[in-house]
C-alpha positions in Angstrom: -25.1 -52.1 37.1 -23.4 -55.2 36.5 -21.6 -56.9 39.1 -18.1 -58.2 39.6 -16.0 -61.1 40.9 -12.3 -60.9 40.9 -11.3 -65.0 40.6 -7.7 -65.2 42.0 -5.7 -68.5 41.2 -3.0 -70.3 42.8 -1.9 -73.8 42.0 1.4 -74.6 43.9 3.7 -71.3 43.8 4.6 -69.5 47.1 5.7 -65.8 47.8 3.5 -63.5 45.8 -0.3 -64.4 46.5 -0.2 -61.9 49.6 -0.1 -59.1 47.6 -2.1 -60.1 45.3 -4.9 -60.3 47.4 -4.2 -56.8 49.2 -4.1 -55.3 46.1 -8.0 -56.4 45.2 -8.6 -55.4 48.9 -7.6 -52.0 48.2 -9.3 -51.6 45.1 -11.9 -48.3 45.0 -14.7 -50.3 43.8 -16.7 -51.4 46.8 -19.3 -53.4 45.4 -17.7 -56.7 44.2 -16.7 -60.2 45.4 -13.5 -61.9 45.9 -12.9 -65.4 45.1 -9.7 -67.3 45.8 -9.4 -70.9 44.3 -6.3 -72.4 45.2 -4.8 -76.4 45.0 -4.2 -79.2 47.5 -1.1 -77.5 48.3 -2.5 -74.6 50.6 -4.8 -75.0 53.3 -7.8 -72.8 54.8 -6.0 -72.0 57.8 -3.3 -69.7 55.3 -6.3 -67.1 54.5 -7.6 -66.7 58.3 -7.0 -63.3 58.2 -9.1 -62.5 55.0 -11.6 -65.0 55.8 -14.1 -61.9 56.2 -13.6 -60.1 53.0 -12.3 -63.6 50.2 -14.0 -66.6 49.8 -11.8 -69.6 49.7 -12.3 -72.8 47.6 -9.7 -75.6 47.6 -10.0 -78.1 44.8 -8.1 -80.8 45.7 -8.4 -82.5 42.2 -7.0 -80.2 40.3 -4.1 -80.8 38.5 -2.9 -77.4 36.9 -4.1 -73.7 36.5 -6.9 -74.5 34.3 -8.9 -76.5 36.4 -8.3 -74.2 39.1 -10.5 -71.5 36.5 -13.0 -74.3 35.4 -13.8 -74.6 39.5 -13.6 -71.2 40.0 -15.8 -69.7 37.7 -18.8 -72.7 38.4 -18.5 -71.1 41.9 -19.0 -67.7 40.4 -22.6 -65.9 41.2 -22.2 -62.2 39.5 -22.4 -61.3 35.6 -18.6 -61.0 35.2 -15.2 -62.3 35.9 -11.9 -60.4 36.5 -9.2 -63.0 36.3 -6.0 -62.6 38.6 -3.0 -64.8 38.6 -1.6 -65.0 42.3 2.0 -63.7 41.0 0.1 -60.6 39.4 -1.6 -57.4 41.6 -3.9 -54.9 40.1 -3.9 -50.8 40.3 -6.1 -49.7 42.9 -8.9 -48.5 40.3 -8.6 -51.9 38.3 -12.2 -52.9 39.2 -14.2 -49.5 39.2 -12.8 -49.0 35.3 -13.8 -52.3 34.2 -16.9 -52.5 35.6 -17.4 -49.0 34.1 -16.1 -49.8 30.9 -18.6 -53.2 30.6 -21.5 -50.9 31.7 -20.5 -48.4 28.2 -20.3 -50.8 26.2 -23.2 -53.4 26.5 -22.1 -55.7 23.0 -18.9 -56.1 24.6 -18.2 -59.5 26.0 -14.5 -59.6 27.1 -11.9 -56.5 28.3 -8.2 -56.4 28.2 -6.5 -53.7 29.9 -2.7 -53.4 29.4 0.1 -53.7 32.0 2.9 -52.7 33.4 6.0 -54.9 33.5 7.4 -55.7 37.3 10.9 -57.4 37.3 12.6 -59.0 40.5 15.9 -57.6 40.3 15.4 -53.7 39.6 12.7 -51.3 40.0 9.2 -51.2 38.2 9.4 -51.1 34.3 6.6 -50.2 31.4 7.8 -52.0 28.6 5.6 -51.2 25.2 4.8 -54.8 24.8 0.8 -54.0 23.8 0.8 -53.0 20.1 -2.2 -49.9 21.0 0.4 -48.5 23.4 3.3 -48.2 20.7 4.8 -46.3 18.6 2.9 -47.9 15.8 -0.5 -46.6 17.1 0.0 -43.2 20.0 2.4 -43.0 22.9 -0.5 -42.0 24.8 -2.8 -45.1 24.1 -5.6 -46.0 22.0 -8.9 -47.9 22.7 -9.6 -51.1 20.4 -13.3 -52.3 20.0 -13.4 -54.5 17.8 -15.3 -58.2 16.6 -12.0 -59.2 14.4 -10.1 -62.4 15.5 -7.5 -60.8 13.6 -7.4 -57.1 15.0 -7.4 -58.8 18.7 -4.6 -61.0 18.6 -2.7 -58.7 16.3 -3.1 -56.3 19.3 -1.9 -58.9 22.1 -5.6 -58.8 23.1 -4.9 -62.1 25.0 -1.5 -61.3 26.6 -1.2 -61.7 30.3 -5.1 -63.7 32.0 -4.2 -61.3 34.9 -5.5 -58.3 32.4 -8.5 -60.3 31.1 -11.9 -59.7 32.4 -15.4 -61.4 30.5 -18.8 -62.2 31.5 -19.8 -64.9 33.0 -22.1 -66.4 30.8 -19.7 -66.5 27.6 -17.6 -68.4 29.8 -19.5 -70.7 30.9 -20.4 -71.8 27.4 -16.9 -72.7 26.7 -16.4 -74.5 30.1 -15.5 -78.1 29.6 -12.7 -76.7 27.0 -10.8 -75.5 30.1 -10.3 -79.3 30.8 -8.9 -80.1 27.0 -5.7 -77.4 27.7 -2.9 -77.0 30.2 -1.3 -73.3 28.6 -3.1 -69.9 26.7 -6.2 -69.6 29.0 -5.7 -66.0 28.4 -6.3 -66.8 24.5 -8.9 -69.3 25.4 -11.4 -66.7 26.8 -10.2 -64.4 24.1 -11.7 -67.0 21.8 -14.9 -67.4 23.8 -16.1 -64.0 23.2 -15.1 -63.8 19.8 -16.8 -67.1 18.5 -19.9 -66.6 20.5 -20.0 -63.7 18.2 -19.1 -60.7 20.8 -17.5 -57.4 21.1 -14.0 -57.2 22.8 -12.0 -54.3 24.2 -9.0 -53.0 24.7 -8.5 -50.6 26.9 -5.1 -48.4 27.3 -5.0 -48.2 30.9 -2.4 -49.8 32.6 -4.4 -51.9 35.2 -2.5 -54.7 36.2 1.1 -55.4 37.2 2.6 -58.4 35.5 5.6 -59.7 37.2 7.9 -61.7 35.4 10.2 -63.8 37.6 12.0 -67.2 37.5 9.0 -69.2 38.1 6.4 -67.4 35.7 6.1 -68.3 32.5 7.5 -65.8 30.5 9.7 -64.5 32.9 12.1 -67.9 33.9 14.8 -65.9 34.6 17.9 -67.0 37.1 18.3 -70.6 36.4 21.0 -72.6 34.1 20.5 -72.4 30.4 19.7 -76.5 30.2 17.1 -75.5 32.5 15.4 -72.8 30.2 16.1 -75.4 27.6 13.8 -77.7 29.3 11.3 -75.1 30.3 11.2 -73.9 27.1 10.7 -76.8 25.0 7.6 -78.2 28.0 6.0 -74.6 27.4 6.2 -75.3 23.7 4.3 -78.6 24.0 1.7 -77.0 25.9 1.3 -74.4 23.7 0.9 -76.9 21.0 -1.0 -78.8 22.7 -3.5 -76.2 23.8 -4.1 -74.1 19.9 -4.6 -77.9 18.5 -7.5 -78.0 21.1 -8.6 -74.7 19.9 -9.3 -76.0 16.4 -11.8 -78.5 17.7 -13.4 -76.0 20.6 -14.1 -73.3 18.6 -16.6 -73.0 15.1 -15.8 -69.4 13.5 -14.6 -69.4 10.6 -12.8 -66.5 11.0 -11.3 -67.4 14.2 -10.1 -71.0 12.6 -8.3 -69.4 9.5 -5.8 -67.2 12.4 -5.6 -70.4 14.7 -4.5 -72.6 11.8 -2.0 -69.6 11.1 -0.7 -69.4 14.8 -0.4 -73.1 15.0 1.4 -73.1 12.2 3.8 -70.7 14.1 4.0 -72.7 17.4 4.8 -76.1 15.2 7.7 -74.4 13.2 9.1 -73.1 16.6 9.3 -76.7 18.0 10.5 -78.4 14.7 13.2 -75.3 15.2 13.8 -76.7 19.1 13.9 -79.9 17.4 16.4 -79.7 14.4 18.9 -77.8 17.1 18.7 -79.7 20.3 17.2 -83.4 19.5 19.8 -86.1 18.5 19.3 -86.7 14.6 17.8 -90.1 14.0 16.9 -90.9 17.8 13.3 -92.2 17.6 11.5 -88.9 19.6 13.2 -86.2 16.8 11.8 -88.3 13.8 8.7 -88.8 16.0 8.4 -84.9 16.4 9.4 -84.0 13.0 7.1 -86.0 11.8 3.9 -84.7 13.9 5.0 -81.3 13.8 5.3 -80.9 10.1 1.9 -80.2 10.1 2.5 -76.9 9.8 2.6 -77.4 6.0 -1.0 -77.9 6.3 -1.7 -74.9 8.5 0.0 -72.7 6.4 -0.2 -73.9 3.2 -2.9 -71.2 2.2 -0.7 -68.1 3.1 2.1 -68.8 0.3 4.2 -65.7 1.9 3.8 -67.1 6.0 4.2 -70.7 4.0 7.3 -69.4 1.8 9.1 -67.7 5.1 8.4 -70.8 7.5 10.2 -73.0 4.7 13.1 -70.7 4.7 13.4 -70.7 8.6 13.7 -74.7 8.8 15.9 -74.5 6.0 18.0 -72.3 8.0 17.8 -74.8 11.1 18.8 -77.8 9.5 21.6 -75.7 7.4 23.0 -74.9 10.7 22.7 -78.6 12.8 24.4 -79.8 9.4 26.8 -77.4 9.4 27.7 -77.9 13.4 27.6 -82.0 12.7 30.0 -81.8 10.0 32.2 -79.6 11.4 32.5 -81.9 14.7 32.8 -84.7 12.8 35.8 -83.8 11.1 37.5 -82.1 14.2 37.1 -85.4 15.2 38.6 -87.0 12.3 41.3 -84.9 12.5 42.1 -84.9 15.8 42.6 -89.1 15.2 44.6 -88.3 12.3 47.1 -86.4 14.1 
């Protein structure tokens, strides 16, 4: 049977890694390993007390999440990785049923399990955000094995790296792309295992427990709204940034054709960010509009995703015209009288 490492992360956030790590301690699966990679912002002497059990790697170089993985899984020695972000935990059986699930199904290269949603303020919530778990498919849950690019990210096969397990070797293929992207490494390894030409799963099981709070991504809950503003529009470049990098990492054809489509999705979103909160004419909104009208070219073979993008940036600079010229003659007017 294959083994396991569970590769734990932590770059610079404080309050949640402790549970993380009891969580894998607790896990029923006894036959695994435990490898914490963390920044130059924690220090050895924080783990003493799971110094027996976790081995600890500090990469002082690194300079977000990403290269934390890229170090982590060169220091890996088993056939797969279970990935855990340090604001995440797992279910007590997390390990046993992916290892067991890997074992069934030998052409299957990568596993997502799906989650349950933990919130801050409030108790413990199950939100259908995985399309097999909806209405759309069975209340009760569905398996997905499938090979399409399509199929998997149509089923939020890449949401949440904290549900992501995948060999080690298809991994490693794809290594040095970790280095090109700061955002999506859940997608990335998705995209590993589908353009080395592999199986992926999904399985219904609710394995992990993915917290969203005001320093996770998603979450960024309790601060201002210029403050989501600004988080929002960084996590849009980085999301930009990283699916352009896609293009030139990965060689499917298949897998280009949806990348090119969810590009094209991430680009209109900014140009939206743009039209509403850049100041018209300044030298960074023509700069943006400029690059990110690229999405014409990503889209341009889907006339109905091409035709609907159109009308949405329509929409956006309808609306910053029509909140221009309406403050420009309250202004007007207010002079006048």
């Amino acid at each position: 049977m294959d083994r396991a490492t569970v590769l734990i992360t932590a770059f610079e956030r404080r309050g949640y890694l402790q549970e993380a790590l009891d969580s894998v301690l607790k896990q029923t699966a006894k036959e695994f390993d435990i490898l914490l990679v963390v920044s130059k912002y924690y220090s050895q002497e924080e783990f003493n007390d799971y110094k027996d059990h976790v081995k600890v790697v500090i990469d002082e170089q690194a300079r977000n999440k990403c290269d934390l993985l890229f170090t982590g899984i060169n220091q890996v020695n088993t056939d797969i990785v279970i990935f855990l972000d340090d604001d995440d935990f797992f279910s007590e059986r997390k390990v046993e049923t992916i290892l067991k699930a890997f074992q069934e199904h030998p052409e299957v290269g990568f596993i997502h399990n799906d989650f349950v949603n933990v919130f801050e303020r409030g108790p413990e919530k199950s939100a259908r955000n995985i399309v097999r778990n909806s209405s759309r498919n069975s209340d009760r849950g569905i398996s997905i094995l499938t090979g399409s690019v399509a199929v998997a990210t149509r089923n939020d096969l890449d949401m949440n790296l904290s549900s992501v397990s995948i060999k080690k070797d298809i991994a490693s293929n794809y290594l040095q792309g970790l280095k090109s992207i700061e955002a999506a490494d859940d997608t990335f390894f998705l995209y590993c295992a589908l353009d080395s030409g592999n199986y992926v799963l999904g399985l219904p099981e609710k394995l992990t427990y993915y917290r969203r709070h005001a320093s996770s991504v998603t979450g960024y809950i309790g601060h201002s709204f210029g403050d989501y503003l600004r988080h929002l529009r960084e996590k849009l470049a980085s999301d930009v940034g990283a699916h352009e990098a896609f293009l030139r990492l990965f060689n499917s054809e298949q897998l280009i054709e949806v990348q090119r489509l969810r590009l094209s999705y991430y680009l209109t979103l900014r140009m939206a960010y743009e039209c509403i909160f850049t100041p018209w004419f300044s030298e960074s909104f023509i700069i943006n509009m400029y690059r990110h009208f690229k999405w014409i070219r990503y889209s341009g073979n889907h006339p109905p995703r091409f035709l609907s993008y159109v009308f949405f940036f329509l929409i956006m600079i309808s609306t910053r015209l029509f909140v221009t010229i309406s403050y420009l003659l309250a202004q007007y007017r207010a002079k006048r009288y």
